[in-house]
C-alpha positions as CSV (number, residue, x, y, z in Angstrom):
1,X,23.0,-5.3,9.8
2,X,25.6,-2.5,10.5
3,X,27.6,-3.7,7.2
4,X,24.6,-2.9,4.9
5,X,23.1,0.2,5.8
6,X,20.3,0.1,3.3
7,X,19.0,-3.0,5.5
8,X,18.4,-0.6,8.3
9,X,17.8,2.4,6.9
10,X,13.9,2.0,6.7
11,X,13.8,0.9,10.4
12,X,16.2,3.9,11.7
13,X,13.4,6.3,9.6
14,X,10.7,4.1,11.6
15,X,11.6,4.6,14.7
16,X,12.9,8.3,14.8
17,X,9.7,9.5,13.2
18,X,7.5,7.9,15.0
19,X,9.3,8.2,18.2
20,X,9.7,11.8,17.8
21,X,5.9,12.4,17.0
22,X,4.0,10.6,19.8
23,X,6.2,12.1,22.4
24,X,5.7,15.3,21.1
25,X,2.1,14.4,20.6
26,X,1.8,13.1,24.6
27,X,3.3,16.6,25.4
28,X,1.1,18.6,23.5
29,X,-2.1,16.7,24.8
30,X,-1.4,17.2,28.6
31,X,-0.5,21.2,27.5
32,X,-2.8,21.9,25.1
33,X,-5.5,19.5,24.7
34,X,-6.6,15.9,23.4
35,X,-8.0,17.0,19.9
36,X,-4.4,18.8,18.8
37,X,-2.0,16.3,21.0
38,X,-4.1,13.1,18.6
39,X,-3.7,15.2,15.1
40,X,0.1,15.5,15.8
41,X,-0.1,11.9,16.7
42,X,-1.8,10.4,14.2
43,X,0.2,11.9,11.0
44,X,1.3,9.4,8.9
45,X,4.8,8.7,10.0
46,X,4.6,5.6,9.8
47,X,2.2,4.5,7.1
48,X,3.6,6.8,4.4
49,X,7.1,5.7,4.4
50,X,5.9,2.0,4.2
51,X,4.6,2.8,1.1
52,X,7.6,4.8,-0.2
53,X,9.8,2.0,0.7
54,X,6.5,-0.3,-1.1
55,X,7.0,1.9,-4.4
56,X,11.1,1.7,-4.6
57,X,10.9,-2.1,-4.4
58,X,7.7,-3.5,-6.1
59,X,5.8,-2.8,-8.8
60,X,2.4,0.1,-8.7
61,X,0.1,-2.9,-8.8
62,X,1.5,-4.1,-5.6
63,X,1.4,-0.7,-4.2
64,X,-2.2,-0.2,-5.3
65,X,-3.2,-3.7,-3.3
66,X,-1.1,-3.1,-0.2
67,X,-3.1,0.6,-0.1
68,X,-6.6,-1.5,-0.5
69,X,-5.7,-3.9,2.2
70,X,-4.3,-1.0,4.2
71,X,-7.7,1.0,4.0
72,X,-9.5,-2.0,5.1
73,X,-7.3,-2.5,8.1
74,X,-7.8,1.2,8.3
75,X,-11.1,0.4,9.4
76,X,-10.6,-1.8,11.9
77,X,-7.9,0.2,14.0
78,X,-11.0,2.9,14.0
79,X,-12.6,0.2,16.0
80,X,-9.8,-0.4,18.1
81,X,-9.4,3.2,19.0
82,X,-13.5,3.0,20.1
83,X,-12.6,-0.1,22.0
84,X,-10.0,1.4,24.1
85,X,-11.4,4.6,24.6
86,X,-14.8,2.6,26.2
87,X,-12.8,0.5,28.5
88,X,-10.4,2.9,29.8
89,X,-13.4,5.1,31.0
90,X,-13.5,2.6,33.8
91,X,-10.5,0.0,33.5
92,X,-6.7,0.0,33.8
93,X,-4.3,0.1,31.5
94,X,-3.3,-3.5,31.6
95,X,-7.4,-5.0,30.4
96,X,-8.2,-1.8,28.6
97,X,-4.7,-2.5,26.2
98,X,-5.0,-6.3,25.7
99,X,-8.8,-5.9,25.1
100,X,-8.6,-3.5,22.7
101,X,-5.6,-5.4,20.6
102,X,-7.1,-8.6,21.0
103,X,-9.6,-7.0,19.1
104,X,-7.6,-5.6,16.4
105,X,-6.3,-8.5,16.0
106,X,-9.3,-10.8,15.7
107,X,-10.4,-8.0,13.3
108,X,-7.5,-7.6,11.1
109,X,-7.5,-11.6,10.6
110,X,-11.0,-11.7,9.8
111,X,-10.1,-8.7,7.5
112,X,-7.2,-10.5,5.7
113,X,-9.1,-13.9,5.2
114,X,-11.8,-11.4,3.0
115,X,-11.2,-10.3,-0.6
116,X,-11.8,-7.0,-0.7
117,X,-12.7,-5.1,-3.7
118,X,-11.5,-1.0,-3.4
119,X,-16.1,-0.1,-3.0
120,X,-16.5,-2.4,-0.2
121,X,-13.2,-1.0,1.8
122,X,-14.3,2.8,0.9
123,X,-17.8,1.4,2.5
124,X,-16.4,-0.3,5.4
125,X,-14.7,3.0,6.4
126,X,-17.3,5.0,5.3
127,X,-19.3,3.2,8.3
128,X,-17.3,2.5,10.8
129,X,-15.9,6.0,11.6
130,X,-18.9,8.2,11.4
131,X,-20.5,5.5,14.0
132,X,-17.1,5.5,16.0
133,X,-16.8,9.4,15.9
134,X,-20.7,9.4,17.1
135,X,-20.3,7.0,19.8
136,X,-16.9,8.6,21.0
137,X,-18.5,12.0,21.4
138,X,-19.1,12.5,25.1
139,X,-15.6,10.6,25.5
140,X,-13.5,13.3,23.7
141,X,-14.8,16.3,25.9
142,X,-12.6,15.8,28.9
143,X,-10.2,17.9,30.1
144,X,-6.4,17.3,30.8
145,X,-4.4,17.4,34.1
146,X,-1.8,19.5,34.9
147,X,1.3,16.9,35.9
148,X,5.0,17.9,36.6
149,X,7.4,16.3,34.5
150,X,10.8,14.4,35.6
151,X,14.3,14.8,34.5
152,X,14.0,11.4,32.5
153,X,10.3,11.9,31.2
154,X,11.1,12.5,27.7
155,X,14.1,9.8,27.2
156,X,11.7,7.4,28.6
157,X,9.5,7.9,26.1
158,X,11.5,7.7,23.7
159,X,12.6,4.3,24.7
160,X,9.3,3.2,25.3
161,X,8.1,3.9,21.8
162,X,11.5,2.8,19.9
163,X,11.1,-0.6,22.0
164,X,7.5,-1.2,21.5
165,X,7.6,-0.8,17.3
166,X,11.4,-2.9,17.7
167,X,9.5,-5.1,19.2
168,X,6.9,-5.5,16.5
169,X,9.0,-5.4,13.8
170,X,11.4,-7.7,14.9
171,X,7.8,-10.1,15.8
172,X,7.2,-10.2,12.2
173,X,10.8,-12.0,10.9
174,X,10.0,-15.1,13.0
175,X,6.2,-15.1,12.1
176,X,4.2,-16.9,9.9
177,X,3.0,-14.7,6.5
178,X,-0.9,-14.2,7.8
179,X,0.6,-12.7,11.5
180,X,3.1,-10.8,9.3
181,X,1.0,-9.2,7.5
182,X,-0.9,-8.2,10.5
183,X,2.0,-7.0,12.4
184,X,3.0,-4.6,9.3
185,X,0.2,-2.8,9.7
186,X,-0.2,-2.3,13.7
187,X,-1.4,1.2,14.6
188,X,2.2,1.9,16.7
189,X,1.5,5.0,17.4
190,X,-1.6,4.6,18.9
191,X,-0.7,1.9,21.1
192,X,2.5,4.2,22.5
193,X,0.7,7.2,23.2
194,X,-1.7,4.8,25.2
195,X,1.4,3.3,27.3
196,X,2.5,7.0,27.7
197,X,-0.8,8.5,28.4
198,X,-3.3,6.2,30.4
199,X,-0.2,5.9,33.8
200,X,0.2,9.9,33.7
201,X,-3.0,11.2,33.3
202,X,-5.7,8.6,34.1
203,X,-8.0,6.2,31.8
204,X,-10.5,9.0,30.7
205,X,-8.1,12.0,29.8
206,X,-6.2,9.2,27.7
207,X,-9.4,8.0,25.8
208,X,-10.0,11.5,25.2
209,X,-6.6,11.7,23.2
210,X,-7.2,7.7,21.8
211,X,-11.0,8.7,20.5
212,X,-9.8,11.8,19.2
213,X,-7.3,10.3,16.8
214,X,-10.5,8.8,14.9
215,X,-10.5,11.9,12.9
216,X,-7.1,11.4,11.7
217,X,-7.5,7.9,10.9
218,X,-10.4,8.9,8.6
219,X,-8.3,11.4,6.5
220,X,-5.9,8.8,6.9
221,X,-8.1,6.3,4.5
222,X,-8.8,9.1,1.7
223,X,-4.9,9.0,1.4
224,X,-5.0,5.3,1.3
225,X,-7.5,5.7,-1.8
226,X,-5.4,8.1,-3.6
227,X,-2.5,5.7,-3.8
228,X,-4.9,2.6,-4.6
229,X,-6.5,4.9,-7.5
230,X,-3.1,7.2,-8.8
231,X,-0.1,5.5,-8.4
232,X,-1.4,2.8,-11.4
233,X,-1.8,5.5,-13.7
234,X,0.7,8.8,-12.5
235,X,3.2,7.0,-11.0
236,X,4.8,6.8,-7.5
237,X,6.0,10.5,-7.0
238,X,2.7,12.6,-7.5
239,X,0.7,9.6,-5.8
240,X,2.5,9.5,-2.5
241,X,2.8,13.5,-2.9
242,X,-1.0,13.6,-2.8
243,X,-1.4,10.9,0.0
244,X,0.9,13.0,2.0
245,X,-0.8,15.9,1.4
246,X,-4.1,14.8,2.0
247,X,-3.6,13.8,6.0
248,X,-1.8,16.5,6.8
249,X,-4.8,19.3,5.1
250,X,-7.5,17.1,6.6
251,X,-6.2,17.5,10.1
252,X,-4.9,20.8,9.4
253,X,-8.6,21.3,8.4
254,X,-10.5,19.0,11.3
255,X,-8.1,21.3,14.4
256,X,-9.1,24.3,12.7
257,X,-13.2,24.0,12.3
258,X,-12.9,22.8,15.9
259,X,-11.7,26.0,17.2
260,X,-14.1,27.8,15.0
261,X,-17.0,25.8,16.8
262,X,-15.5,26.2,20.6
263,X,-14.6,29.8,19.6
264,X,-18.7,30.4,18.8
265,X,-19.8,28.5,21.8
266,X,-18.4,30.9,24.1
């Protein structure tokens, strides 16, 4: 591996982005609060440089499937976010984590044995996270604890998250194709800030950050559509560009009428 960069060079991205915005994400949550520590966490670190390293090696038409299939698994971690969020109001880490991806991944194989047209995945997430943001409601509004940090805090996080998504990845060279493709698409992030969150601050103040993060996985799927639907006819650069873009306004958008609303109910 360390004789061929380029063989690395995707994973190296991987892991410092993603490692550097859930810890950063766990410490704005316990400072500031759930809604802005789950925006930060959920930007599309991961997920948008798949899909540049998708567009320098295959075809648009591949692109434009993988974003389809994407939005539909889209879906699903919206239900695995719900999942966890119930069963950590009351359980432990240890049955409110393997519940919750047991149930992603009973989900995303059902998902992946489906041929999905691009209508029914807009519809599927069209459902699911309105339902999921209305269910989630009462499990958002918690405050977060004020805890003292240690010397070796932040480098343990850092490990924990590079170790968990090495983990993954390296999962998926020994897998079958169907498992592969499920690992590819694994909501990381989420599961990290859970591993961080749930032993520091309790079950409830973590959900709060986990059902939060629904908004961002909905703005999230709009930038999955506009690679499915540009990148055919505009090409990779102003695609991506836009599916970037789109994420980062929504929750740009979603932290800022949120503030608007608390700042009127007081």
């Amino acid at each position: 591996m360390l004789a061929d960069p380029v063989s690395w060079f995707p994973l190296a991205i991987k892991l410092i982005l993603t490692a550097g915005i859930v810890v950063t994400a766990s410490i704005v949550a316990e400072r500031v609060g759930a809604l802005t520590g789950a925006l930060i966490a959920t930007l599309p670190v991961t997920i948008w440089p798949a899909y540049l390293f998708l567009s320098l090696n295959h075809e648009a038409a591949y692109v434009a499937d993988a974003a389809r299939s994407g939005l539909v698994i889209n879906a699903f971690s919206g239900l695995f976010l719900l999942i966890y969020a119930t069963l950590a109001q009351k359980q432990g880490i240890v049955i409110s984590l393997t519940l919750s991806v047991a149930s992603w991944i009973a989900f995303a194989a059902l998902a992946m044995s489906i041929a999905w047209k691009l209508e029914s995945a807009i519809l599927l997430n069209l459902i699911i996270f309105p339902v999921c943001l209305w269910l989630s409601s009462s499990m958002r509004a918690v405050s977060m604890p004020q805890i003292k940090r240690a010397w070796y805090d932040l480098p343990m996080r850092t490990f924990m998250v590079c170790a968990l998504m090495t983990t993954i990845i390296e999962a998926g060279n020994w897998a079958g194709p169907v498992l592969t493709g499920i690992l590819a698409v694994y909501p990381i992030s989420s599961t990290s800030l859970i591993l961080i969150l749930q032993p520091r601050i309790g079950g409830r103040a973590a959900a709060a950050v986990l059902a939060s993060s629904l908004w961002s996985l909905f703005g999230i799927g709009f930038s999955l559509i506009a690679i499915n639907l540009l990148i055919v006819p505009l090409g990779a650069v102003i695609s991506l560009a836009v599916a970037l873009a789109i994420p980062i306004t929504w929750n740009l958008t979603v932290w800022i009428v949120h503030r608007q609303m608390a700042s009127a109910a007081y």
